[in-house]
ZATORVO-400461 format. One record per residue (C-alpha): residue in one letter; residue number from 1; z negated, x negated, y. Coordinates in Angstrom, 1 decimal. Layout:
N
+------+-----+--------+--------+--------+
| code | pos |     c3 |     c1 |     c2 |
+------+-----+--------+--------+--------+
|    A | NUM |      Z |      X |      Y |
...
+------+-----+--------+--------+--------+
! end
This chain:
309
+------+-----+--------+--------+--------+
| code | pos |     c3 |     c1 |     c2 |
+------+-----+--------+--------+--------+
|    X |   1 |  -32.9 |  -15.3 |   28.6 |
|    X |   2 |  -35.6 |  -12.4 |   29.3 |
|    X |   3 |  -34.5 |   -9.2 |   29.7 |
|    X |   4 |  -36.3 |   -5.8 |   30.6 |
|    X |   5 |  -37.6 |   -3.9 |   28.3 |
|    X |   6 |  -35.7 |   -0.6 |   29.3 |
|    X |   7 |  -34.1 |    0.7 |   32.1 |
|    X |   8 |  -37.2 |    2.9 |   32.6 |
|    X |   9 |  -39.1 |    0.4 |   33.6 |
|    X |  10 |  -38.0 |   -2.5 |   35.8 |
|    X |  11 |  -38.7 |   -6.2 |   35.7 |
|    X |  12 |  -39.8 |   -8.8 |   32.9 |
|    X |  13 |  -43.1 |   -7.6 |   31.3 |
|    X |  14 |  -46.0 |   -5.9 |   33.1 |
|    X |  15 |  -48.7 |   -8.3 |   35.1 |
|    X |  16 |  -52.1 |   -7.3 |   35.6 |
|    X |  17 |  -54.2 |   -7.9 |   38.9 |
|    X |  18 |  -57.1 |   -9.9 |   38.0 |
|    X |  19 |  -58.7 |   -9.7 |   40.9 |
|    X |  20 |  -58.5 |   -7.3 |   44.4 |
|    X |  21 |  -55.4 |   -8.5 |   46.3 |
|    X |  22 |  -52.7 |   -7.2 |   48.2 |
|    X |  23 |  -49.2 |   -5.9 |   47.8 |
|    X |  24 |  -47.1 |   -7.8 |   50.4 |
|    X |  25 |  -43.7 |   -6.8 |   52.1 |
|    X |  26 |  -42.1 |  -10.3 |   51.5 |
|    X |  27 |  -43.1 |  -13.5 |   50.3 |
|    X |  28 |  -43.5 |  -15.1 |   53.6 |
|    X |  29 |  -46.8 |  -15.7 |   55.8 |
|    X |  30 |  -45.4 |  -13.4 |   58.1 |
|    X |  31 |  -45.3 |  -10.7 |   55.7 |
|    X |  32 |  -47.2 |   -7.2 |   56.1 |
|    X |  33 |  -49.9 |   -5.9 |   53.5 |
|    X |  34 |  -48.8 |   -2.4 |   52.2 |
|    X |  35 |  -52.1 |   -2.0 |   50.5 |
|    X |  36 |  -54.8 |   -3.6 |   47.9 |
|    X |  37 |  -54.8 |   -3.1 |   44.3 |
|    X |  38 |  -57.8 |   -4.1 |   42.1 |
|    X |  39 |  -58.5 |   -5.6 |   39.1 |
|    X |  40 |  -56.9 |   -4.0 |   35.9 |
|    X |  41 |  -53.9 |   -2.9 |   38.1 |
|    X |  42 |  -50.4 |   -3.2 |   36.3 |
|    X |  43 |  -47.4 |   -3.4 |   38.0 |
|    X |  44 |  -44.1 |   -5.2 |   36.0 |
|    X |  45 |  -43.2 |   -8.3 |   37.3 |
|    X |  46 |  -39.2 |   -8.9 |   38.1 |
|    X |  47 |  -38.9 |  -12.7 |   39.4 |
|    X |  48 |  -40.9 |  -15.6 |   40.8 |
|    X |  49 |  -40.2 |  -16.3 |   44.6 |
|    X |  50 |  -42.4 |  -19.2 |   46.0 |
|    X |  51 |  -46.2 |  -18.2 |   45.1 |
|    X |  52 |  -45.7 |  -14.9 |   44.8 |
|    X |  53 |  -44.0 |  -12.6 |   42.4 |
|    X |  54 |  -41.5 |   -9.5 |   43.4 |
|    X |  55 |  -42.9 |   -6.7 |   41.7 |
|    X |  56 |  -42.3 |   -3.3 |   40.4 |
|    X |  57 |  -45.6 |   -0.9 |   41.3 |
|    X |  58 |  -45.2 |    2.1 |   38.9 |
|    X |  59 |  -47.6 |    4.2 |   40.9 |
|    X |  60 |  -45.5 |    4.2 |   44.0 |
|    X |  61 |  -41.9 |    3.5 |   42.3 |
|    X |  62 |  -41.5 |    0.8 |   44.5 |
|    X |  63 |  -41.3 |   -3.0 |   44.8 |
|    X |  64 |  -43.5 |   -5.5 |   46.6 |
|    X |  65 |  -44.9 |   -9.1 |   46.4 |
|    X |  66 |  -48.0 |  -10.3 |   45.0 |
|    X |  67 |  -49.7 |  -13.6 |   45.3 |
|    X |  68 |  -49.0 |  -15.7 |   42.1 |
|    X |  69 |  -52.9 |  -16.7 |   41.5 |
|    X |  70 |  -54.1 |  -12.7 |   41.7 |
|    X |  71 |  -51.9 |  -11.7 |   38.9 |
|    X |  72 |  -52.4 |  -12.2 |   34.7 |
|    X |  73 |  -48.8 |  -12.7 |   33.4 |
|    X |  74 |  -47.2 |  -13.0 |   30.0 |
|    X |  75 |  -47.1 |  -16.3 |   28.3 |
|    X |  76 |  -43.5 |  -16.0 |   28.4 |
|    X |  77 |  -43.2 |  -15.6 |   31.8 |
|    X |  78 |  -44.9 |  -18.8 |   32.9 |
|    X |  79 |  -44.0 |  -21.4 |   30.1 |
|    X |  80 |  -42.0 |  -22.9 |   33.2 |
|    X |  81 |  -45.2 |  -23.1 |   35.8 |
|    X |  82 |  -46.7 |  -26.4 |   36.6 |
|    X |  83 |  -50.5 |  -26.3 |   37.0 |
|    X |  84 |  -51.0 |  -25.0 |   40.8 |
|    X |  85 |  -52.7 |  -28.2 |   42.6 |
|    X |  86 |  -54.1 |  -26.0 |   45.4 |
|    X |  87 |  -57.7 |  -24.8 |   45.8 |
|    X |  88 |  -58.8 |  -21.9 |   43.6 |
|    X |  89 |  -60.8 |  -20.8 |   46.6 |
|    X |  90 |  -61.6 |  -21.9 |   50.5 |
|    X |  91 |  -64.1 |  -20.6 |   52.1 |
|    X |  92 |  -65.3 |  -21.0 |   55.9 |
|    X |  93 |  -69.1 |  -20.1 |   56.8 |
|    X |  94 |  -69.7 |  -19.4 |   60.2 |
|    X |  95 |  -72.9 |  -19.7 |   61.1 |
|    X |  96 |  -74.6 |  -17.8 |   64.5 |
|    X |  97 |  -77.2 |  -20.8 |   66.1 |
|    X |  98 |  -77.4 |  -19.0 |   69.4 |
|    X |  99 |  -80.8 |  -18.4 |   70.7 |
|    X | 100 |  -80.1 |  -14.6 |   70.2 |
|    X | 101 |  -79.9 |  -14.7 |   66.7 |
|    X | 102 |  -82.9 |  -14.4 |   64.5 |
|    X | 103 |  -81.4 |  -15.2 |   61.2 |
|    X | 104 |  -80.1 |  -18.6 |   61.2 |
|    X | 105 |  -82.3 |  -20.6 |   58.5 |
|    X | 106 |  -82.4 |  -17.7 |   56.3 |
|    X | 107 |  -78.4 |  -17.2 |   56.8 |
|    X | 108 |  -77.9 |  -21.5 |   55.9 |
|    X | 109 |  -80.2 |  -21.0 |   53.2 |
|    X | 110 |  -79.2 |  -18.6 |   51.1 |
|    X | 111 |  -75.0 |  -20.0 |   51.8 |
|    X | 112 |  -76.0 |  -23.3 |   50.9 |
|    X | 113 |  -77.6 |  -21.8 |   47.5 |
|    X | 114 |  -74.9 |  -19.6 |   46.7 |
|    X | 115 |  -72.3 |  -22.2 |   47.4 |
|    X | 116 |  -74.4 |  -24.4 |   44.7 |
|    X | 117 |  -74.1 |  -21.5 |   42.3 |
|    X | 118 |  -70.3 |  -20.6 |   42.8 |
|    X | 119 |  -68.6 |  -23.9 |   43.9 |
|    X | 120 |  -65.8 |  -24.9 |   40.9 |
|    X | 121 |  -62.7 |  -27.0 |   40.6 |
|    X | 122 |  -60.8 |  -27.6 |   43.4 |
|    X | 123 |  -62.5 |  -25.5 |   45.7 |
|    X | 124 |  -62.9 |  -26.4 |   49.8 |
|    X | 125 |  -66.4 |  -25.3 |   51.8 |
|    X | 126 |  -65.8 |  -25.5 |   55.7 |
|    X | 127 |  -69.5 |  -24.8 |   57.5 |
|    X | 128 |  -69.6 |  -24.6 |   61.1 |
|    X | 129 |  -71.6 |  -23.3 |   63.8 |
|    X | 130 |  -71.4 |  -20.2 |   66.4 |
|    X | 131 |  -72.6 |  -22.2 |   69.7 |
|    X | 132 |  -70.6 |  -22.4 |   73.4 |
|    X | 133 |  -67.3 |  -23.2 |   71.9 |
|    X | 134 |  -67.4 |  -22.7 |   68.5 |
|    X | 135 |  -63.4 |  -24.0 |   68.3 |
|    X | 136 |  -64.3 |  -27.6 |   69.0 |
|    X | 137 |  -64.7 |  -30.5 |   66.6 |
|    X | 138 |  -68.7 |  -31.1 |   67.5 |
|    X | 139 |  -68.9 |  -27.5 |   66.2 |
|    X | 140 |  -68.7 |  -28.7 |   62.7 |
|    X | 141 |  -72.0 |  -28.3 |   61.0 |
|    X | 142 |  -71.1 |  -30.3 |   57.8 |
|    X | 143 |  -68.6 |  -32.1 |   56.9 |
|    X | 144 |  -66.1 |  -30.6 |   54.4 |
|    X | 145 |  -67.2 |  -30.1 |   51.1 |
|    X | 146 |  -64.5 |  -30.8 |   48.6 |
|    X | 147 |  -64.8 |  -30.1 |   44.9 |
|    X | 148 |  -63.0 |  -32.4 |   42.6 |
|    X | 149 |  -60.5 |  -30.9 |   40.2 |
|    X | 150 |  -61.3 |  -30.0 |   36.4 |
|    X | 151 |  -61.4 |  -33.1 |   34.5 |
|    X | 152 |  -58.7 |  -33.7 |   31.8 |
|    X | 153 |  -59.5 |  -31.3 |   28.8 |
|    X | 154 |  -61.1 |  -33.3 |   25.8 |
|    X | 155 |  -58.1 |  -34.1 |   24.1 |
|    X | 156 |  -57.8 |  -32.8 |   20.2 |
|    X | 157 |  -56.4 |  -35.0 |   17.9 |
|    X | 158 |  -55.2 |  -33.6 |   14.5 |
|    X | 159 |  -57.7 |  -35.4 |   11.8 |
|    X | 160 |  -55.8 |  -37.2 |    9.1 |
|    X | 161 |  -55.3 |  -35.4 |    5.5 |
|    X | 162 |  -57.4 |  -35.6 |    2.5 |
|    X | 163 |  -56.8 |  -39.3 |    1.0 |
|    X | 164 |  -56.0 |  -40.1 |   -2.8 |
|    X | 165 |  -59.8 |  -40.2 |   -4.0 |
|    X | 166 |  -58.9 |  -43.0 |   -6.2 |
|    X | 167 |  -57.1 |  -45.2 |   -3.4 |
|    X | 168 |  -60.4 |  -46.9 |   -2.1 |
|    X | 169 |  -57.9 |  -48.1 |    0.9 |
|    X | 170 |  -56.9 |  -44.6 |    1.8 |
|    X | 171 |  -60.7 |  -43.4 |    1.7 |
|    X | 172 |  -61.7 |  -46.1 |    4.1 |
|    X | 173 |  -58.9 |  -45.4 |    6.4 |
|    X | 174 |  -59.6 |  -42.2 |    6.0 |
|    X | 175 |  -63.1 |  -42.1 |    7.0 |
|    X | 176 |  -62.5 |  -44.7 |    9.8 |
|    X | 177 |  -60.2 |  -42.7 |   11.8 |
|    X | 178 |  -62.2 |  -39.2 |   11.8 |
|    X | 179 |  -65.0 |  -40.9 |   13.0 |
|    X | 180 |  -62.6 |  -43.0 |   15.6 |
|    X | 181 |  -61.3 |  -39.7 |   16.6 |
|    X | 182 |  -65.1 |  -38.1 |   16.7 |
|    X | 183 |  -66.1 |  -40.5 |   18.7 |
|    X | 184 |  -63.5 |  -40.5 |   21.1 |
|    X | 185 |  -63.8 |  -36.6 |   21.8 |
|    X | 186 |  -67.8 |  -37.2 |   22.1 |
|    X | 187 |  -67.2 |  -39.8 |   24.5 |
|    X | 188 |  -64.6 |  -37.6 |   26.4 |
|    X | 189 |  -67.3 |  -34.9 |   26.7 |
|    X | 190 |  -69.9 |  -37.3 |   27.6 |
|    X | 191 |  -68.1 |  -38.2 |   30.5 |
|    X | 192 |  -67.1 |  -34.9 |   31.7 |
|    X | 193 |  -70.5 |  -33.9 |   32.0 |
|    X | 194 |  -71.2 |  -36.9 |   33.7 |
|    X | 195 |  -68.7 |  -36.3 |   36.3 |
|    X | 196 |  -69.9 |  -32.5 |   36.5 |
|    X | 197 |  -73.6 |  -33.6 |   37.3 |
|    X | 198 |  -72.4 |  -36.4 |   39.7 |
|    X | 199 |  -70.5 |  -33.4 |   41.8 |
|    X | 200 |  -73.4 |  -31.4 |   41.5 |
|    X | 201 |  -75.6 |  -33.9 |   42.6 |
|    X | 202 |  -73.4 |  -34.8 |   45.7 |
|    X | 203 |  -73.0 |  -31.5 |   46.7 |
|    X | 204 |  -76.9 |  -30.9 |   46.6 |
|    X | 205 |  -77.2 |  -34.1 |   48.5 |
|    X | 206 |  -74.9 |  -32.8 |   51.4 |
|    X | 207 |  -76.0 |  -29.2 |   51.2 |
|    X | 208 |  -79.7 |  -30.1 |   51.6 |
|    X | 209 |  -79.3 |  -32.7 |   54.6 |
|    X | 210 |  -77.8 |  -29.2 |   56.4 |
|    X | 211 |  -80.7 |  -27.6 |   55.5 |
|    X | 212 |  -82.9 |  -29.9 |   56.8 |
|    X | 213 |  -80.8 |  -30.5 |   60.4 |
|    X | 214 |  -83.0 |  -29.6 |   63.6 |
|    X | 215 |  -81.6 |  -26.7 |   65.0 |
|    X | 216 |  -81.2 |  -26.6 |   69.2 |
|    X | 217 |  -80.1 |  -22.8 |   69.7 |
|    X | 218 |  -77.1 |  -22.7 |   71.9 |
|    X | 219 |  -77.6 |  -20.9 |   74.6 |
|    X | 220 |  -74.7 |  -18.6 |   73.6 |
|    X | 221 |  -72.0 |  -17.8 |   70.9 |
|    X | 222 |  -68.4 |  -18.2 |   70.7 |
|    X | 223 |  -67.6 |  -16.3 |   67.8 |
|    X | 224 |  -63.7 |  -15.7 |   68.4 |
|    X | 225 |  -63.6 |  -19.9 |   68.2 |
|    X | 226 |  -65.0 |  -20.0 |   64.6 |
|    X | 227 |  -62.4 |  -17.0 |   63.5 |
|    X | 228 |  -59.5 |  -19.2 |   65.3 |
|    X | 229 |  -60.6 |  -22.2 |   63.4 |
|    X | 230 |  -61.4 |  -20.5 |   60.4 |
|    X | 231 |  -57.5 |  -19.2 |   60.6 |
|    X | 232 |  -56.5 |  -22.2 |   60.5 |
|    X | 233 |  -58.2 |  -23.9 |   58.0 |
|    X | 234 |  -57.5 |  -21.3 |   55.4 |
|    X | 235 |  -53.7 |  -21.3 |   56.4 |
|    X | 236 |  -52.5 |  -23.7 |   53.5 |
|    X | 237 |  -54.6 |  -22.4 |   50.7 |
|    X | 238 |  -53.0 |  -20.8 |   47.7 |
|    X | 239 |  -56.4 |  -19.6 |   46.4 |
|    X | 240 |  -59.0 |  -17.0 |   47.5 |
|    X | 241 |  -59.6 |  -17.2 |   51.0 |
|    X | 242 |  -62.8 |  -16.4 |   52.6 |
|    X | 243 |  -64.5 |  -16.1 |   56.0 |
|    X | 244 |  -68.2 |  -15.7 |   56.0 |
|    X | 245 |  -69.9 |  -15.4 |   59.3 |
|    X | 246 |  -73.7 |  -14.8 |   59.9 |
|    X | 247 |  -74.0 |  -13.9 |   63.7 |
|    X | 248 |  -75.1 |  -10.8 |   65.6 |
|    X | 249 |  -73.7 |   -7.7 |   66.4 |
|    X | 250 |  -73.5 |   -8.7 |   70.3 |
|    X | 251 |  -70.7 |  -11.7 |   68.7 |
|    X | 252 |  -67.3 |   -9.7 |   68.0 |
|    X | 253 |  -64.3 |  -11.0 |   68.0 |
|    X | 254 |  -61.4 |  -10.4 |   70.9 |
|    X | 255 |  -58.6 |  -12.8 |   70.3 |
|    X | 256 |  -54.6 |  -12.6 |   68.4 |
|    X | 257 |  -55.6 |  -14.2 |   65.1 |
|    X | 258 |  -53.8 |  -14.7 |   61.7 |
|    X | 259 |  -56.2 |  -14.3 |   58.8 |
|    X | 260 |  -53.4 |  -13.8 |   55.9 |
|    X | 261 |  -55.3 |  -12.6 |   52.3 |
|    X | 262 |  -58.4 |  -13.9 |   53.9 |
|    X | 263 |  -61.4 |  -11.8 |   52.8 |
|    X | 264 |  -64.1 |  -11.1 |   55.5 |
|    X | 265 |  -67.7 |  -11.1 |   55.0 |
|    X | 266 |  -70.3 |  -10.0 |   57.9 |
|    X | 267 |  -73.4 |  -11.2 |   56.3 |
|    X | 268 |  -77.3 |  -11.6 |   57.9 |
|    X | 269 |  -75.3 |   -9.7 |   60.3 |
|    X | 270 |  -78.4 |   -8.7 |   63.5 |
|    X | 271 |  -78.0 |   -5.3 |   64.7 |
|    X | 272 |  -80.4 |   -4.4 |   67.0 |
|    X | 273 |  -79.4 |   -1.0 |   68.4 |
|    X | 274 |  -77.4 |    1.7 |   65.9 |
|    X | 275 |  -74.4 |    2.1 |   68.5 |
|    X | 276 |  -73.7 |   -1.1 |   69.5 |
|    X | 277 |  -73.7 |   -2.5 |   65.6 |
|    X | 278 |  -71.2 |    0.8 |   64.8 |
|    X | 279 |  -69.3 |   -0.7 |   67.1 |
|    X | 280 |  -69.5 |   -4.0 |   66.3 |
|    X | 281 |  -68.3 |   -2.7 |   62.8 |
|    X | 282 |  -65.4 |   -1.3 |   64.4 |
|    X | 283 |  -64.6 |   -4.2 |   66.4 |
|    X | 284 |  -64.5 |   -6.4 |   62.9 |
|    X | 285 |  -62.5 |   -3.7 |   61.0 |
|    X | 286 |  -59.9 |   -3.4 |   63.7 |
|    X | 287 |  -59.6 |   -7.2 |   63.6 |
|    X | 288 |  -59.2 |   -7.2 |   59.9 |
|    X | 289 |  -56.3 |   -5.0 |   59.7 |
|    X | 290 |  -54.4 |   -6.6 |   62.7 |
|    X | 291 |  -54.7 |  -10.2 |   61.7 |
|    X | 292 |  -53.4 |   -9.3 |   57.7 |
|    X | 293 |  -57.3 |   -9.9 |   56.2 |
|    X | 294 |  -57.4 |   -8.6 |   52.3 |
|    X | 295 |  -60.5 |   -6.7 |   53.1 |
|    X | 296 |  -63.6 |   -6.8 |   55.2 |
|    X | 297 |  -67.5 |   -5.8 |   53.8 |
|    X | 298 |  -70.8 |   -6.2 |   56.0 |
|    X | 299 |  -74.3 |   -6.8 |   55.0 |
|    X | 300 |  -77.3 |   -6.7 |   57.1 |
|    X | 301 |  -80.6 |   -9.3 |   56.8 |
|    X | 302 |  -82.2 |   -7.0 |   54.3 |
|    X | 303 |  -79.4 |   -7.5 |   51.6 |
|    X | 304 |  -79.2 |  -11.0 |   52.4 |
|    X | 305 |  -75.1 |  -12.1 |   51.3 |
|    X | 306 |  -75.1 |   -8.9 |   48.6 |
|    X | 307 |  -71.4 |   -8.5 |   50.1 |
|    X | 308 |  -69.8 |  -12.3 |   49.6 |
|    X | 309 |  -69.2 |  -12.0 |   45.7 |
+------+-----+--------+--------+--------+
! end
């Protein structure tokens, strides 16, 4: 049995926030955010409830819950986990193809090349379109992209001893299973990078037949739709959660959403006229802090998606 180190300080060990996440009120969905810590932040961790972890936060002397995937914990304290099954991040794109909005190839472009460069195991892509009812089935621009899991490590086999050099027997044996077992772990890592380039490939495949669709602008844009869906559709993921829309400043969201830990980007985002994109700006951030989002960051055309990292 574990036990705290002292008295002075509560919990198990300390944990360390590997990325920006949030300090939660309960472990639940429904549960508030009291604030984000980022990376390098150590709080000591007191048990395991669900996917998150009750916490001791030393900078505010009080306790919270913190997802179990943003937080680096002591071997100790997770000899007991089994490998987490859910996606290490799900992202929805949302992209503006209204006839107001000037950016839409370069916005597909440059999502469909940073997906290529950031897509890894497990991870979910959801693209879909800003048009008359952007909630809608039809409004799905490509059909989910699902990342396989990591392959199976190459598995390490202990080679055998050193045989008597005067037991001809034991030096043949010898020699044939090292190069049995060298063969083996070649041919595991052959196939690995087999499967890797056939996921790439696939991916590129899908990726590039968006690229190339013929584009009818809508006539207008139901953004509040795509944030609905996106809601959603990031629901049941115990990874990063992203929602990336590309639309302009005249789009802004009105409805009750949930957007738990989701992280919102604004990127390519048109503004046309400094008030009405301050606004706009407004209109997102308010949205963000009512529906629960981790944090929101916009970029305009000129930075291109400088904010989704």
């Amino acid at each position: 049995m574990i036990v705290p180190t002292s008295q002075a300080e509560p919990g198990l060990g300390w944990a360390t926030f590997i990325r920006e996440d949030c300090e939660w009120s309960g472990g639940g969905t429904s549960a508030a955010c009291f604030g984000n810590r980022g990376p390098g932040f150590r709080v000591r961790a007191v048990r395991r409830e669900g996917s998150r972890w009750y916490v001791w936060d030393p900078s505010t002397d009080n306790y919270a819950y913190v997802d179990r995937a943003a937080l680096s914990l002591p071997a100790e304290l997770t000899a007991d986990e089994t490998p987490d099954a859910s996606p290490s991040k799900a992202v929805v794109m949302c992209v503006d193809r209204s006839q107001m909005y000037r950016y839409t190839d370069s916005a597909r472009s440059a999502l469909a090349t940073w997906i290529e460069k950031n897509a890894g195991p497990s991870d979910l892509f959801y693209i879909r379109w800003i048009e008359e009812n952007s909630y809608r089935p039809e409004a799905e621009a490509l059909q989910v992209l699902r990342v396989p899991p990591a392959p199976t490590a190459v598995p390490v086999v202990a080679t055998p001893g050193a045989p008597n050099p005067f037991d001809v027997a034991q030096v043949a044996q010898a020699t044939a299973t090292a190069s049995a077992i060298q063969a083996m772990q070649a041919n595991a890592a052959a196939t690995h990078e087999t499967e890797a380039r056939a996921v790439q490939g696939t991916i590129h495949q899908q990726l590039d037949g968006w690229l190339h669709q013929k584009i009818t602008p809508a006539a207008s844009g139901d953004v509040d739709g795509c944030v609905r869906k996106a809601g959603e559709l990031l629901a049941a993921s115990g990874g990063d959660r992203y929602l990336v829309v590309a639309a302009s400043d005249a789009l802004t969201p009105s409805g009750d959403v949930k957007l738990d830990r989701v992280q919102i980007r604004l990127v390519y985002l048109q503004c046309d006229d400094a008030s009405r994109c301050a606004q706009a700006k407004q209109t997102w951030s308010e949205l963000a802090a009512s529906a629960n989002a981790a944090n929101i960051r916009f970029s305009d055309p000129s930075e291109g998606i400088g904010t989704l990292g």
